[in-house]
Backbone bond lengths (Angstrom), bond angles and torsions (degrees), N, CA, C in turn:
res aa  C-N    CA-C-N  psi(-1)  N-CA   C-N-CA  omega(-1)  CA-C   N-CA-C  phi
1 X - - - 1.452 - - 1.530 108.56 -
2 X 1.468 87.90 125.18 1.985 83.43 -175.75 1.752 102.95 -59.15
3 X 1.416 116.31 151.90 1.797 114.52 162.32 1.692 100.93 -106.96
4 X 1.310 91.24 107.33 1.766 94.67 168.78 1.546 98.14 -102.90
5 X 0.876 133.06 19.08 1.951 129.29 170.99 1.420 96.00 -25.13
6 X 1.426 118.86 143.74 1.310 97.45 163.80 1.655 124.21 104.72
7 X 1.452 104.97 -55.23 1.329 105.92 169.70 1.591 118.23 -95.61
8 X 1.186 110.07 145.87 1.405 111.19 -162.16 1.573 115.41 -130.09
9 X 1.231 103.82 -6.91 2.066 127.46 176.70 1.568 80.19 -81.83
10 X 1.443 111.24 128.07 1.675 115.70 145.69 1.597 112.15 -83.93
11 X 1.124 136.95 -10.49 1.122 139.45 175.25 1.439 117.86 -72.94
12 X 1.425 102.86 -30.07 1.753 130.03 168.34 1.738 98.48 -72.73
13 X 0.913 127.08 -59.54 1.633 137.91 -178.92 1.553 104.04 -60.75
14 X 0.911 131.39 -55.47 1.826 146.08 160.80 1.932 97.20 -29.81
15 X 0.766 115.89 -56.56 1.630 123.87 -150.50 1.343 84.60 -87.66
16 X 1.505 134.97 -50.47 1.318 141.49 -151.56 1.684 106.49 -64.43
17 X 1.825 91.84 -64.62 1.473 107.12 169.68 1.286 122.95 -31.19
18 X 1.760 101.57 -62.34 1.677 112.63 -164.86 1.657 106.10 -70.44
19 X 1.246 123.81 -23.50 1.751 107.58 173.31 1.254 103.54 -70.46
20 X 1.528 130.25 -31.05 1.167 121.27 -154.00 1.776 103.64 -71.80
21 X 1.839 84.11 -51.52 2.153 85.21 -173.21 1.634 101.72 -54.76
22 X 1.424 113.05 -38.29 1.809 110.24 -154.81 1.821 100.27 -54.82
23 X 1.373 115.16 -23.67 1.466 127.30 179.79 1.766 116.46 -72.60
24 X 1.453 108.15 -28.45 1.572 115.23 -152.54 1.778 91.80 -79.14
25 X 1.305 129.83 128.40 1.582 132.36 -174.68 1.379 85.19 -80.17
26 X 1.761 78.48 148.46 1.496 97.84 -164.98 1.728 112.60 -71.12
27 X 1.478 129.03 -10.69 1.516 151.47 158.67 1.181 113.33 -43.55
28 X 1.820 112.51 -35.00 1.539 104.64 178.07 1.935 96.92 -107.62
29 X 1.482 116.16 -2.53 1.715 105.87 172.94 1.290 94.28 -75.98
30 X 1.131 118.80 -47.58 1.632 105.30 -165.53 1.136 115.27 -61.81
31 X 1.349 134.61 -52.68 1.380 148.41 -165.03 1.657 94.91 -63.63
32 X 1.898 123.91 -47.63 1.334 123.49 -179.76 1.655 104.11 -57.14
33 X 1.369 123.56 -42.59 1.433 119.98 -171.10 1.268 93.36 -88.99
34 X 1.227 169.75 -17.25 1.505 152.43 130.56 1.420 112.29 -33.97
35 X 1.502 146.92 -34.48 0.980 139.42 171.45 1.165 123.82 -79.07
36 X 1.611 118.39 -30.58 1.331 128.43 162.16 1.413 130.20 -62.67
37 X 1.473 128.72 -46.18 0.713 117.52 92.45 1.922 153.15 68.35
38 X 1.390 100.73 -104.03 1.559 96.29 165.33 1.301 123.01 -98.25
39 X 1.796 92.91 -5.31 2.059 105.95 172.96 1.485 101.13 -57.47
40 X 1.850 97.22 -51.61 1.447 81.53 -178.54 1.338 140.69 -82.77
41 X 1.107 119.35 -30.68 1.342 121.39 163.36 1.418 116.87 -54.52
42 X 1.453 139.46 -33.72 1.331 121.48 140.42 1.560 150.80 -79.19
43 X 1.491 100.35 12.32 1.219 117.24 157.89 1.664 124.82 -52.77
44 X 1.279 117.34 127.01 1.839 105.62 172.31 1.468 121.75 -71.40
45 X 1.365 109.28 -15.34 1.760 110.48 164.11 1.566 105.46 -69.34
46 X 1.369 141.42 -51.70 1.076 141.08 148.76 2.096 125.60 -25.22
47 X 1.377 100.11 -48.00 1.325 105.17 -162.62 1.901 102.47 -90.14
48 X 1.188 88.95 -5.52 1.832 98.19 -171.31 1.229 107.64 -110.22
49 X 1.727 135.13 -34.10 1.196 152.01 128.80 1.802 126.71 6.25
50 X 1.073 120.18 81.32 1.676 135.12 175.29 1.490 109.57 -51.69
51 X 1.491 82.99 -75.15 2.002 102.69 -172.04 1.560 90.81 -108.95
52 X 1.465 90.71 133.99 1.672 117.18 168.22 1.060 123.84 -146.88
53 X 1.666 109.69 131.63 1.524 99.33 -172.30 1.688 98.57 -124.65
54 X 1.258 104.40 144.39 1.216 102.79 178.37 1.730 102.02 -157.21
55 X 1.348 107.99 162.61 1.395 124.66 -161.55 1.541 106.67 -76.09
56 X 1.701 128.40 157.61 0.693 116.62 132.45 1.384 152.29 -56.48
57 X 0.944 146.39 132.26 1.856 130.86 173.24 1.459 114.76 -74.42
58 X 1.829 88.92 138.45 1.576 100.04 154.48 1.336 105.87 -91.72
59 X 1.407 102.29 -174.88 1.545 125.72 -157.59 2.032 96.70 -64.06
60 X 1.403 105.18 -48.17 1.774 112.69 176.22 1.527 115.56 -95.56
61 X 1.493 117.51 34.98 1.264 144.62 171.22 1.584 112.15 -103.89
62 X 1.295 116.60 133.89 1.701 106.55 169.47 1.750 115.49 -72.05
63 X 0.943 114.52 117.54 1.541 134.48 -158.96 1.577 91.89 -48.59
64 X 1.389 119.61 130.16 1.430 123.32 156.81 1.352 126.53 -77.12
65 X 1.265 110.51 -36.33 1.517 115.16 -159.04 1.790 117.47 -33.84
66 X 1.721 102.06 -37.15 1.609 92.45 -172.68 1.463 107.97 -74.12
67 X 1.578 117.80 -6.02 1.229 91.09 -170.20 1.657 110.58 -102.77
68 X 1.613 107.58 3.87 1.232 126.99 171.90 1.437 129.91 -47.29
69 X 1.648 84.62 -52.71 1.621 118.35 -156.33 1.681 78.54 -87.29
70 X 1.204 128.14 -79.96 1.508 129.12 170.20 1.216 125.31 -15.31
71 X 1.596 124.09 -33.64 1.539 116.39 167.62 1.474 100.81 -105.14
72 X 1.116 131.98 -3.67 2.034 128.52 174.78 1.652 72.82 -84.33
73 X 1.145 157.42 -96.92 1.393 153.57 -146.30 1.339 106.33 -21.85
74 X 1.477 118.08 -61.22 1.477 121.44 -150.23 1.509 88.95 -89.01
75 X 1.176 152.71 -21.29 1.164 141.57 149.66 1.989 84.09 131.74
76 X 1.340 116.50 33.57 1.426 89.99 173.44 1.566 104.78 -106.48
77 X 1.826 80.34 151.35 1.890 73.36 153.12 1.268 149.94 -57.73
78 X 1.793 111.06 146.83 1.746 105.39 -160.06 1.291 91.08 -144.80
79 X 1.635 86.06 113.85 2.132 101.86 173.20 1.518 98.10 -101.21
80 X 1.553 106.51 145.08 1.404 113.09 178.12 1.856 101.66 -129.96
81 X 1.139 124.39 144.42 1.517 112.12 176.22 1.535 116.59 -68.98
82 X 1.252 103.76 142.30 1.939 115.85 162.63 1.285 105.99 -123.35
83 X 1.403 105.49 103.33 1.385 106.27 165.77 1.367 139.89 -91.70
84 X 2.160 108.18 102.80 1.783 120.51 -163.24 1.057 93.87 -99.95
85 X 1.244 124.91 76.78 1.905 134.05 129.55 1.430 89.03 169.19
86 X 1.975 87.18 -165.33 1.913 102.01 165.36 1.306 110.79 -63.43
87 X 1.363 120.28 -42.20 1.603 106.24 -155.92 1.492 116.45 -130.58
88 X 1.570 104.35 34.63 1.471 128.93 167.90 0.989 127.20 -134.05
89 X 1.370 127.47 139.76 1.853 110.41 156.03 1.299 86.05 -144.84
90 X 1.470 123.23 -170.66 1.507 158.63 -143.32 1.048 141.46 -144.30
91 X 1.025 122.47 112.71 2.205 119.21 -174.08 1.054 123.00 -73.04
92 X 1.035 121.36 62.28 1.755 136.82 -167.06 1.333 101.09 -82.11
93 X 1.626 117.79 141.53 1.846 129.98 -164.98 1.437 82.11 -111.57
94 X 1.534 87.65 127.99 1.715 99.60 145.55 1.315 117.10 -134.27
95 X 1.262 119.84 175.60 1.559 139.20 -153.41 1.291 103.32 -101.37
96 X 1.569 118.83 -47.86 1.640 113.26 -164.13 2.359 87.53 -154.70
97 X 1.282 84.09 165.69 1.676 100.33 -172.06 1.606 95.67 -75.16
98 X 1.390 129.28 -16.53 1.646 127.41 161.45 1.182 107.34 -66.45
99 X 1.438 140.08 -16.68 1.567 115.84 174.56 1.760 105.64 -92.54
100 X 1.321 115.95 38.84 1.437 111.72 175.04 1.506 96.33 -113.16
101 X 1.734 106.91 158.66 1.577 102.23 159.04 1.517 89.88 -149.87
102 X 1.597 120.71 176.10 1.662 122.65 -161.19 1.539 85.21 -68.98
103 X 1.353 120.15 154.86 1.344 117.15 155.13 1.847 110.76 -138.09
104 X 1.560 119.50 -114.81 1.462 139.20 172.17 1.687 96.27 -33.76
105 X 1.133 126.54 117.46 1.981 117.63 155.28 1.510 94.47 90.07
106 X 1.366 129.65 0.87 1.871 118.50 -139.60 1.338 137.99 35.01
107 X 1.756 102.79 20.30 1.468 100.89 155.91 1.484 125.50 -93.89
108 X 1.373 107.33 136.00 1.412 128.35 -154.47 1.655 96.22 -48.63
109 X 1.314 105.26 148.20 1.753 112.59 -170.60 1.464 103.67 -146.70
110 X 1.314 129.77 142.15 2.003 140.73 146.14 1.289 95.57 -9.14
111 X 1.161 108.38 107.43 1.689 115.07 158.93 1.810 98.32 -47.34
112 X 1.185 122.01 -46.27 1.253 115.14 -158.98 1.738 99.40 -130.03
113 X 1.505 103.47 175.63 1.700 101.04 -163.68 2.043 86.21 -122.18
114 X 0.965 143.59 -2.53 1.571 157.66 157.56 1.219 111.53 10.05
115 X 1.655 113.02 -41.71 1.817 128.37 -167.46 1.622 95.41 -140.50
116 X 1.339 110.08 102.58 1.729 97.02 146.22 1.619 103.49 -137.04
117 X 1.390 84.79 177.26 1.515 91.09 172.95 1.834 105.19 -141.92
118 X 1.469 102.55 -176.49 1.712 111.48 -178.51 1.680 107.70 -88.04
119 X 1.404 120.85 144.86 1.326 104.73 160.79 1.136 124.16 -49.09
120 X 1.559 149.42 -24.51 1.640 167.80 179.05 1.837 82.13 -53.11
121 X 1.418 130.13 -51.00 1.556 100.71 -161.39 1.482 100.65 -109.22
122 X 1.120 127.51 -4.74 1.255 103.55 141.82 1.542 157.10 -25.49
123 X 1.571 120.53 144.05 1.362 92.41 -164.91 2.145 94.83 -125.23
124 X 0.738 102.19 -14.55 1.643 107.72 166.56 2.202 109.74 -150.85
125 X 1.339 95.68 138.79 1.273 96.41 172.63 1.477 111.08 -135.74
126 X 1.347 115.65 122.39 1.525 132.46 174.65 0.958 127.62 -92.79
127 X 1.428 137.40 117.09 1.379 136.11 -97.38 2.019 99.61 -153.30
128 X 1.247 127.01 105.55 1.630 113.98 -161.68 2.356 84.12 -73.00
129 X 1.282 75.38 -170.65 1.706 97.15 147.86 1.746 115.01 177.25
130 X 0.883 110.35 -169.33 1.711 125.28 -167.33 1.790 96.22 -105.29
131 X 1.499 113.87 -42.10 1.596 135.25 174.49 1.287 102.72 -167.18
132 X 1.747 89.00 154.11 1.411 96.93 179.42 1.945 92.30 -141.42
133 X 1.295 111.45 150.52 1.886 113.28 154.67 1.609 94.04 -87.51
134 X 1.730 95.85 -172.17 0.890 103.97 -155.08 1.697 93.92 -113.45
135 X 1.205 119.59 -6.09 1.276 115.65 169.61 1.832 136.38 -99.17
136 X 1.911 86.77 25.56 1.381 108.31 171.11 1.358 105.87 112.57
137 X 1.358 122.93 -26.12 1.505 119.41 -176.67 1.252 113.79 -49.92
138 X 1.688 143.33 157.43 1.434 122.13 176.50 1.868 83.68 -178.42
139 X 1.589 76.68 135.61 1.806 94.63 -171.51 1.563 93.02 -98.64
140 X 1.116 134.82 151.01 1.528 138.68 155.16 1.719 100.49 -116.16
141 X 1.944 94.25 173.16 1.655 98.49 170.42 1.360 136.88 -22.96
142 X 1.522 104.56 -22.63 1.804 115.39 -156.62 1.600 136.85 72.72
143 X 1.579 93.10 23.48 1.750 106.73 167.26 1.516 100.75 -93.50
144 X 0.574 123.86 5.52 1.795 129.41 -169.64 1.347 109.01 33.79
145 X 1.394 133.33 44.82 1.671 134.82 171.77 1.166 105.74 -59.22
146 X 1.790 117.48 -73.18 1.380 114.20 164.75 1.187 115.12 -5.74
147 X 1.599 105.43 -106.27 1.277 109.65 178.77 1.443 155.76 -20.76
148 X 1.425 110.36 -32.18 1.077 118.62 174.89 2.103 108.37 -87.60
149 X 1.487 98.49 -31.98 1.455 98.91 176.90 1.516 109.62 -76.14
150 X 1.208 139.05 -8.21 1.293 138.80 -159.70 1.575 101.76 -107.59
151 X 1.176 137.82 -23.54 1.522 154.80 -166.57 1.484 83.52 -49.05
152 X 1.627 101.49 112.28 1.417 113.51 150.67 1.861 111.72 92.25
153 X 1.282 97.16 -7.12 1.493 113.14 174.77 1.364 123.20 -107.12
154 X 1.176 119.69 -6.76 1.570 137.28 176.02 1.743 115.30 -25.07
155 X 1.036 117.15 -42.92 1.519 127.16 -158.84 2.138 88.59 -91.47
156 X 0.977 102.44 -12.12 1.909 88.67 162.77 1.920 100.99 -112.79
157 X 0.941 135.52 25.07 1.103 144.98 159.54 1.244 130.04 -65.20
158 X 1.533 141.08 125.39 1.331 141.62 -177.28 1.461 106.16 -136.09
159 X 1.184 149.30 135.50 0.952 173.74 -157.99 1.457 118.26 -108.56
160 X 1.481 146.04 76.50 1.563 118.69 -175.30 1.671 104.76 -97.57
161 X 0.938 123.12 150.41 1.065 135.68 -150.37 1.848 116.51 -158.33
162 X 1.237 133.30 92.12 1.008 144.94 176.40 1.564 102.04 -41.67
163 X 1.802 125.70 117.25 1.304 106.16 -175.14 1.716 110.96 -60.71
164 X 1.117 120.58 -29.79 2.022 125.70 -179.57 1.996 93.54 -46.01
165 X 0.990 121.59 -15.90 1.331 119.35 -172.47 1.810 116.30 -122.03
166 X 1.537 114.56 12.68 1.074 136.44 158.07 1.196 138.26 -54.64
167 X 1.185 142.20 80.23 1.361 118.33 -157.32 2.055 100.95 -130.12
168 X 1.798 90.55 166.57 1.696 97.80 -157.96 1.465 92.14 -66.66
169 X 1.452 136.27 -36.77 1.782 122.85 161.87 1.585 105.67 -157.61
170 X 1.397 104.66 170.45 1.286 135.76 -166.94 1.850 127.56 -117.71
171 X 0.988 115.70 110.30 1.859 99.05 -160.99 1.901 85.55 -85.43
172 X 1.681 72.05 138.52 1.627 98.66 -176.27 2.078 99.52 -118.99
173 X 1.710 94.35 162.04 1.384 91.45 -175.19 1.736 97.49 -154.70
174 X 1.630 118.79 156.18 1.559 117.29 -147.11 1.781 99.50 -45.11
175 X 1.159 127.25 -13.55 1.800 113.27 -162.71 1.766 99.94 -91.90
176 X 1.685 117.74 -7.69 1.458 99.81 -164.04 1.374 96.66 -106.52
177 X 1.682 112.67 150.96 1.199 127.36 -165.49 1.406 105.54 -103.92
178 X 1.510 129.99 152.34 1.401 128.70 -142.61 1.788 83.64 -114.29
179 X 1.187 113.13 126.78 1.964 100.03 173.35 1.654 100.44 -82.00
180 X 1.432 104.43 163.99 1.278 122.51 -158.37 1.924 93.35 -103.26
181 X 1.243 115.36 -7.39 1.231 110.44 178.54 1.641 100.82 -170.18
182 X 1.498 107.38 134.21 1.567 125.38 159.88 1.187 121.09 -78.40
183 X 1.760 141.73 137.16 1.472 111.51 173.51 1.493 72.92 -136.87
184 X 1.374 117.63 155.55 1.404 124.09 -167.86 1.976 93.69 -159.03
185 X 1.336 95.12 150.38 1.758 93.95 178.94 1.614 116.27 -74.99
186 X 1.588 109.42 6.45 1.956 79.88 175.26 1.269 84.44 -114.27
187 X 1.273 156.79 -81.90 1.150 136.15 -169.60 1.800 129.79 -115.68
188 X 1.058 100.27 177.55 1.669 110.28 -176.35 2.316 96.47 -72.43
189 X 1.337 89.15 138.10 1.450 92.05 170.85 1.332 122.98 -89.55
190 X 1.524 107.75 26.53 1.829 104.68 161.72 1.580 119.80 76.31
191 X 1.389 101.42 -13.26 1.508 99.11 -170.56 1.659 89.13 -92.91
192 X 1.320 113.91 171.50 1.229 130.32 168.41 1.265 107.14 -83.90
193 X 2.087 89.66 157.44 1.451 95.42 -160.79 1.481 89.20 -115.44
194 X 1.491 123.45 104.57 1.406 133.22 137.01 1.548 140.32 -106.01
């Protein structure tokens, strides 16, 4: 677990993080996003879960795809974000990983916006970050999308989080939303899984 005690710039924490993952071989990302991963897919918030929205991955992101293809399988719903402006994007459903193309950042996005819904009917949301602690704190890029789409939905919130990007805490301020659960590849964070 990184110790940032002490530092209090997330922009300082941003820079810190990203040399660290850009270093981690990709033998132990994969294997970290394979473990992450099968938390969730055997999680009962996962297995009880209708509508789910969860992010695509970047390259220093724990890879979604298996758990993509894994809920398009079982026939559930799958919201992915489209982000239409600076300080919005959208829970747009798609069917298969062919209705994406690069969009916002060049991460792949809904060709089209046809199906969305609100975080309110959601039933689990999977959540990237830049770092996260382990007692819910979690820094993202600093567009505050998250955040502002998550207001009031926190308690269906999951967090994945590469442990190399773990740290003992995170300075938070009134706009950032606290996740309701960490899942990281070396271990389970102890909290219960509802």
């Amino acid at each position: 677990m990184e110790d940032i005690i002490g530092i209090h710039d997330k922009a300082q924490i941003r820079r810190r993080i990203a040399a660290k993952l850009k270093t981690m071989p990709e033998s132990e990302r994969a294997a970290a996003s394979e473990s992450i991963c099968g938390q969730v897919l055997a999680s009962d918030a996962y297995l009880r879960a209708q509508r789910i929205f969860l992010f695509i991955s970047m390259p220093t992101e724990p890879d979604t795809s298996r758990i993509i293809e894994h809920a398009l399988a079982r026939g559930k719903s799958v919201y992915v974000p489209k982000c239409i402006s600076k300080t919005e994007m959208l829970a747009v459903r798609i069917r298969s990983m062919e209705e994406l193309k690069p969009g916002a950042y060049g991460i792949p996005e809904p060709r089209n916006c046809s199906e969305t819904t609100d975080a309110d009917a959601l039933d689990l949301i999977l959540v990237p970050c830049v770092a996260a602690a382990p007692d819910g704190r979690r820094l993202g890029h600093g567009a505050g999308y998250y955040d502002r789409f998550l207001k009031g939905n926190e308690d269906k919130t999951v967090c994945l989080c590469f442990s190399e990007a773990l740290c003992d805490a995170i300075p938070m301020d009134e706009n950032d939303v606290f996740m309701h659960r960490v899942i990281t590849d070396r271990k389970a964070d102890g909290k219960e899984d509802n």
